[in-house]
C-alpha positions in Angstrom: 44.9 -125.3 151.6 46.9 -122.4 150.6 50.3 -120.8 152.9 52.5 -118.1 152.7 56.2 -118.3 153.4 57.9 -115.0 154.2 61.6 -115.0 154.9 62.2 -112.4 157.7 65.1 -109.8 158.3 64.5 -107.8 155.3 63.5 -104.2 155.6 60.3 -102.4 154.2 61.1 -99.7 152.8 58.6 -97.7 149.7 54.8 -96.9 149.3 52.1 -98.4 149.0 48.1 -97.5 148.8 45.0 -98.7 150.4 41.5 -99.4 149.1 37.9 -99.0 150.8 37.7 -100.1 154.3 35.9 -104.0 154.4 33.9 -102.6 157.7 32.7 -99.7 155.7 32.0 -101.5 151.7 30.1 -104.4 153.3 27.5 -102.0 154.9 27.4 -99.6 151.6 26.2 -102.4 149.6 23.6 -104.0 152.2 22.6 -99.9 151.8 22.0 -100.7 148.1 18.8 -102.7 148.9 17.0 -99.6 150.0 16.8 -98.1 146.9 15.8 -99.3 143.3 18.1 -98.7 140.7 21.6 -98.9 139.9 24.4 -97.5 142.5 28.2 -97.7 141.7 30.3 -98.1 144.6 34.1 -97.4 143.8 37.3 -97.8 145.9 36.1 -101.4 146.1 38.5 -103.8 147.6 38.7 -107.1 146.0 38.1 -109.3 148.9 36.3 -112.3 149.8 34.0 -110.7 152.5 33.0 -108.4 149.1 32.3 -111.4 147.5 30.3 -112.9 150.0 28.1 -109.9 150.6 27.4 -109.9 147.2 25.9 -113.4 146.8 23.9 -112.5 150.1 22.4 -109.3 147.6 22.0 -111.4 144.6 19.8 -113.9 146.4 17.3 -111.4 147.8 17.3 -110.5 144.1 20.0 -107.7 143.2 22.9 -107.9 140.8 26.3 -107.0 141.1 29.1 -106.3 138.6 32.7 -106.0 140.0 34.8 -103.7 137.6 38.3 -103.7 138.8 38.1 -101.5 142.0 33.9 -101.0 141.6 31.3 -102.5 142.4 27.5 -101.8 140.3 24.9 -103.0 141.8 21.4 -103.1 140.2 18.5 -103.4 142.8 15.1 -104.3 141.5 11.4 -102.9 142.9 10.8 -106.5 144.8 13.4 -108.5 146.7 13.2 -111.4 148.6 13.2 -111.6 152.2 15.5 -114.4 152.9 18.9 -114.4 153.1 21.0 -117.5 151.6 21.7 -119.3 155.1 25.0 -121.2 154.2 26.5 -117.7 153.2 25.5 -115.8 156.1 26.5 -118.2 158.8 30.0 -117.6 157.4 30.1 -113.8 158.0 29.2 -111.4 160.5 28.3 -108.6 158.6 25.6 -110.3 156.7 23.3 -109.6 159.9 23.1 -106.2 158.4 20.5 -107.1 156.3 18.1 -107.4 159.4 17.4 -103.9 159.0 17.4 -103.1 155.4 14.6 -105.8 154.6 12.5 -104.7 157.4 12.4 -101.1 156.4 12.2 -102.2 152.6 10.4 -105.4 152.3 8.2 -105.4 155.9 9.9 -108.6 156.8 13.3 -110.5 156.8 14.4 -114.6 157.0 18.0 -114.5 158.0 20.6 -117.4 159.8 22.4 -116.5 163.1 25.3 -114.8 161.5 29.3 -116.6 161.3 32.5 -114.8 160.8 35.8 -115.2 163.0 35.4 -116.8 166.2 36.1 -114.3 169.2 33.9 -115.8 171.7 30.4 -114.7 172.6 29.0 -111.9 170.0 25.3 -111.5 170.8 23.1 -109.8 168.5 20.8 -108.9 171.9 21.3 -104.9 171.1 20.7 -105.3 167.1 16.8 -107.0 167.8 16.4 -104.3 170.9 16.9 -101.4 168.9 14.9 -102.5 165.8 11.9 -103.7 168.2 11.8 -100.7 168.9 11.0 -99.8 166.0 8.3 -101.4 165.8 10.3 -105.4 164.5 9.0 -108.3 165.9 11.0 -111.9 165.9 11.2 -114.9 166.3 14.1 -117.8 166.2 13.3 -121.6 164.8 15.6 -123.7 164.6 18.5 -121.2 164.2 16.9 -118.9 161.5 15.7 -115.6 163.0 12.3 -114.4 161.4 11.8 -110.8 162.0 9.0 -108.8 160.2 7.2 -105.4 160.8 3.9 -105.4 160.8 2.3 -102.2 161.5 6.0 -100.8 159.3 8.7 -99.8 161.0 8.2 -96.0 163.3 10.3 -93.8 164.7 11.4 -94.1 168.4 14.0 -93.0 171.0 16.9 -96.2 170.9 19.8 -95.9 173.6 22.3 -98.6 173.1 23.5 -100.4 176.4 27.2 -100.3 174.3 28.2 -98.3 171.7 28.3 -101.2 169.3 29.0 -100.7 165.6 26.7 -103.4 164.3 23.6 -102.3 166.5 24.2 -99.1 165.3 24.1 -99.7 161.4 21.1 -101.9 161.7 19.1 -99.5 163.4 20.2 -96.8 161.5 19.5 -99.0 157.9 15.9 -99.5 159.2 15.0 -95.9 160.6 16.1 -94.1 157.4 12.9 -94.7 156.0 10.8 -95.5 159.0 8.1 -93.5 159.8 8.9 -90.4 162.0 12.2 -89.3 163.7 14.2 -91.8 165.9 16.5 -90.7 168.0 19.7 -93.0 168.7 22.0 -92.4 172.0 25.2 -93.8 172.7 26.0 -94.7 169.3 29.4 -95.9 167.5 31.4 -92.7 166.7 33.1 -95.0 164.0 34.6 -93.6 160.4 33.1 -96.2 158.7 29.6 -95.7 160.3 29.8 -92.2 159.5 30.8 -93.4 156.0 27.7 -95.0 155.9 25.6 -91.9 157.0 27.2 -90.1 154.3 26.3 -92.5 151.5 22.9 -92.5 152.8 22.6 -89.3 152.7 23.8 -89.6 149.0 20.8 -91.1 148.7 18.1 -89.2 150.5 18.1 -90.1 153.6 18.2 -87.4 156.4 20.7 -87.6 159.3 21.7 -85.6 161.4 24.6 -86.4 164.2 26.8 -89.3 162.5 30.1 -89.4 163.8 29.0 -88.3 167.6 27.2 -90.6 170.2 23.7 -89.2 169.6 22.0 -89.5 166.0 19.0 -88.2 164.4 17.3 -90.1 161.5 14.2 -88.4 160.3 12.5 -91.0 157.9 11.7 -90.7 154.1 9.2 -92.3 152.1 12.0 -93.1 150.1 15.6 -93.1 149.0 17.5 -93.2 145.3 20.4 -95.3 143.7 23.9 -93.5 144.1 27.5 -92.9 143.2 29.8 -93.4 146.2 33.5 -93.7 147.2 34.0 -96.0 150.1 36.3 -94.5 152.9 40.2 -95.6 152.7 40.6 -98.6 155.2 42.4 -97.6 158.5 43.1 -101.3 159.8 45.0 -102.2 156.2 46.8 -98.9 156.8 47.7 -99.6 160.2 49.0 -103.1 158.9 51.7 -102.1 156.3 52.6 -99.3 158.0 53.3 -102.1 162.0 54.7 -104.3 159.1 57.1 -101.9 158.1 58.0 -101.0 161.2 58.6 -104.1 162.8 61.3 -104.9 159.6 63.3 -101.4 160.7 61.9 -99.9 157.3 60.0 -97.1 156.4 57.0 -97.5 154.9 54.4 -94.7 153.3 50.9 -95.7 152.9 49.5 -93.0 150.8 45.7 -92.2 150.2 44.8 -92.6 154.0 43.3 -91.0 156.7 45.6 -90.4 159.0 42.8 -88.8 161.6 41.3 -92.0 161.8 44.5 -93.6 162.9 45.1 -91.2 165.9 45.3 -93.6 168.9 47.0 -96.3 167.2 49.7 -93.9 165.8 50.1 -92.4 169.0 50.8 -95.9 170.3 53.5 -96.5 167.5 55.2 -93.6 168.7 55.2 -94.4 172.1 56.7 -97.6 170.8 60.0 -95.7 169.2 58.6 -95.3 165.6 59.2 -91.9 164.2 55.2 -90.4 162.5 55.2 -88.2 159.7 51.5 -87.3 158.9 50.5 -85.6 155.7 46.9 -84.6 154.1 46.1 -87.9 153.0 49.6 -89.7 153.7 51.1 -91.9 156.8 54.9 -92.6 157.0 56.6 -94.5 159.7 60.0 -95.5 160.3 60.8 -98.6 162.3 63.6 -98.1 165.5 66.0 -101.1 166.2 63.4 -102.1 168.7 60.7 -101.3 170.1 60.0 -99.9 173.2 57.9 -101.2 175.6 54.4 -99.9 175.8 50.7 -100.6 177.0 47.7 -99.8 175.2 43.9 -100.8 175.6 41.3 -101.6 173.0 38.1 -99.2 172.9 35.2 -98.1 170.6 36.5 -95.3 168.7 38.6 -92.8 168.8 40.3 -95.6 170.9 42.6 -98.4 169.9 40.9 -100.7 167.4 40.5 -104.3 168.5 40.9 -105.1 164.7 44.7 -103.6 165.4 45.3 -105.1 168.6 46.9 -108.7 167.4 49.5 -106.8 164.7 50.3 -104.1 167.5 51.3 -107.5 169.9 53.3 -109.3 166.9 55.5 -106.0 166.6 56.0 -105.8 170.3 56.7 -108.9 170.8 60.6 -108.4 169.4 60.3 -105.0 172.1 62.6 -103.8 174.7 60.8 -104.6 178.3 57.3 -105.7 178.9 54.4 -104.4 177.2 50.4 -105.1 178.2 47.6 -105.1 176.1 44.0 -104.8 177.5 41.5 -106.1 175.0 37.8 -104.8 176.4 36.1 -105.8 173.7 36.2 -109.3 172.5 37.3 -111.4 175.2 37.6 -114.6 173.0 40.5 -112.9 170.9 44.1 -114.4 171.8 44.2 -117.9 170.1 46.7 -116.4 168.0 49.5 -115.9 171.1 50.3 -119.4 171.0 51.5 -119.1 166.9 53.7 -116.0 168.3 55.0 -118.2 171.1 56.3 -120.9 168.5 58.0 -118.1 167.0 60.2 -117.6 170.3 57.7 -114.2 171.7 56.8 -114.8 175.2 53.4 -113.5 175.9 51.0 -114.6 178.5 47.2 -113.8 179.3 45.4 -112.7 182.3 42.0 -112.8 182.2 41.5 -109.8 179.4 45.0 -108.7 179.6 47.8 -110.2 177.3 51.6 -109.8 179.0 54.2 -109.2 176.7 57.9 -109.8 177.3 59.8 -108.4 175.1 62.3 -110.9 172.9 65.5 -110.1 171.6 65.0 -112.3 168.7 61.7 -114.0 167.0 62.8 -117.3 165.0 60.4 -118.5 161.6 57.9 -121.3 162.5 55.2 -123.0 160.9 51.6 -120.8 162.4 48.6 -120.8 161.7 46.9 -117.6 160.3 43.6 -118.4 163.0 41.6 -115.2 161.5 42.2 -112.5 159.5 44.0 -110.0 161.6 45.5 -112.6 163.4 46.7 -113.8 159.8 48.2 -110.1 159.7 50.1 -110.4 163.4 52.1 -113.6 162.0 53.0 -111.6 159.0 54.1 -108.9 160.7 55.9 -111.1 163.6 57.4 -113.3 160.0 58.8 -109.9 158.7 61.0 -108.8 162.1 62.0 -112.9 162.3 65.2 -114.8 161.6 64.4 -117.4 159.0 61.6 -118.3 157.3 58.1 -118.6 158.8 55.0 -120.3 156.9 51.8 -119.3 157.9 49.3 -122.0 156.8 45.6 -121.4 156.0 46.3 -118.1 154.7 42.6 -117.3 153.0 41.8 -116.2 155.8 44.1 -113.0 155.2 41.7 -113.3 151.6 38.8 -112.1 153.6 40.7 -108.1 155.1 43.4 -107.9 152.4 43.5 -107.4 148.6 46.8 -108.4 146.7 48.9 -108.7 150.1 51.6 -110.3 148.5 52.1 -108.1 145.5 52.0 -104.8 148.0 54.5 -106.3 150.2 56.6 -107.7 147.4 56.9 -104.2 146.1 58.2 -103.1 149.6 60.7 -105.6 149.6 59.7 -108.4 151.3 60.7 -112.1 150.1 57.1 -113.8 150.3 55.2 -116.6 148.2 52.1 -118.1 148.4 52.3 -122.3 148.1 49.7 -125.0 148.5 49.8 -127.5 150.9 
């Protein structure tokens, strides 16, 4: 097992740049499998979810060639219709595949997907919508077969919740279904508009994506292309709450700062001073941070993914602070490795209570997940002492060359094995 000491007090100061967005390149190349050829994603980042979602494409009979920050991936005329099982049960996103097979292959073999634990996650709204489609399944012994076997038709799909994951599989399987479908209450995401727009790269028609009602005339077919994945807003959001909670200034260049809007708002409410440019975020740390409360939504509202960093940096704040999280009720395990570090936060059913501490001392936490894994090292940055933050692959899985970016802003941090 690997850890990462940081030694706190020191402030950020410098810039830094982000790659693709891990919620936005794991869809792209599930994409891939719709069309045969050869399609070269760049702005890749090198994480293990990447790496994961590749070995889910390579055994339904693709191949993948990582370049530095691309990713070429060749996708044959016939693919397989079963996912690897022991791969898919360790990430979410893998249940993406659910609707590219259907549409391309007529069937689909697939485990109940894995990822980080935040309590009850059905996949109720993903089967809905593609039944709808015309998908019919069935679950044996915790492997969901699925197949369509009249093809896959256009229809009318209103989500009960606008939920990201629903949305993508529906809209992966109606690109080339027969017809038009029309999809209401949709995700407004960036990264699912992201994923519109590479489609549309490729062929598909759609018409909407971005807003909460989306139009996806099918094709017969689509084509391989050449796509830049969108710059990620939660590693953004990180170093710029990391910098912050030091009392540095950070710049994290190559963004975009529109898809950051709530959560920057929040960080001003907090006492950071915003500068916003075209395609660069800067904020400056105060002495402490003000007290503030915030909720999570689906966009444009606070991000869960940002909700446990925004906590760590208020935890050193002036006054009490309380954060609402609406969407994954299962996400706080991390509070306890803040409270080891001297915060003082409590929950109440979905809300999370936040006194504010003068000082946070360095402990030994544990990383939990992967934006969890970012909240202790944000909390380690603003801390007296050194803090170790065991089983840190877990950061692996969000964050490419963590310690190198925040080495180069300052920060004293090493990875050691246990």
């Amino acid at each position: 097992m690997e850890a990462l000491q940081i030694t706190g007090g020191i402030p950020l100061n410098g810039s830094i740049g982000v790659l693709g967005a891990k919620n936005a390149v794991l869809k792209h190349l599930v994409a891939t499998l719709l069309a045969p050829g050869t399609h070269v994603l760049s702005n890749v980042p090198d994480i293990v979810d990447v790496r994961l979602m590749c070995e889910v494409l390579e055994h339904v009979g693709a191949r993948c060639v990582a370049d530095g920050t691309t990713r070429t991936v060749t996708v044959p005329e016939v693919l397989s219709a079963e996912a690897p099982l022991d791969v898919v049960r360790k990430m979410r996103a893998s249940i993406l595949v659910l609707g590219a097979l259907l549409t391309r292959v007529g069937s689909v073999r697939i485990a109940l997907p894995g990822g980080d634990d935040f309590g009850t996650r059905p996949i109720d709204m993903h089967l809905d919508g593609l039944r709808r489609l015309g998908a019919e399944f069935e679950s044996r012994d915790g492997v969901l077969h699925g197949e369509a076997p009249r093809g896959l038709i256009g229809a009318d799909v209103d989500l009960g919740f606008p939920s990201v994951g629903a949305t993508e599989n529906v809209l992966l399987a109606a690109v080339m279904a027969k017809g038009t479908t029309v999809l209401t209450n949709a995700a407004r995401e960036p990264e699912l508009e992201d994923l519109a727009s590479y489609l549309t790269a490729m062929g598909a028609k759609i018409v909407g994506a971005g807003t909460s009602r989306i139009e996806i005339h099918g094709v017969p077919e689509l084509v391989a292309a050449t796509y830049s994945v969108v710059p990620d807003r939660l590693e953004a959001g990180t170093y710029l709450l990391a910098g912050a909670a030091s009392r540095g200034e950070v710049t994290v260049v190559n963004c975009v700062p529109d898809h950051l809007r709530m959560e920057l708002s929040k960080m001003r409410a907090a006492g950071c001073d915003v500068t916003i440019g075209e395609s660069t975020i800067t904020v400056s740390g105060p002495e402490r941070p003000t007290a503030v409360d915030f909720a999570t939504l689906p966009y444009p509202g606070f991000h869960t993914d940002m909700h446990p960093q925004m906590v760590a940096f208020l935890a050193s704040g002036d006054g009490t602070s309380i954060m609402t999280e609406n969407l994954y009720s299962g996400r706080f395990r991390y509070i306890e490795m803040l409270n080891r570090m001297g915060a003082a936060i409590r929950t109440d059913g979905q809300h999370v209570v936040i006194d504010g501490q003068s000082t946070l001392v360095g402990a030994t936490v544990d990383a939990c997940d992967i934006r969890a894994g970012a909240a202790m090292v944000i909390a380690a940055l603003a801390a007296a002492g050194t803090t170790t933050i065991v089983d840190a692959s877990h950061l692996d899985r969000g964050y490419t060359d963590l310690e190198p970016k925040l080495k180069s802003l300052g920060a004293t941090i090493a990875r050691i094995a246990l």
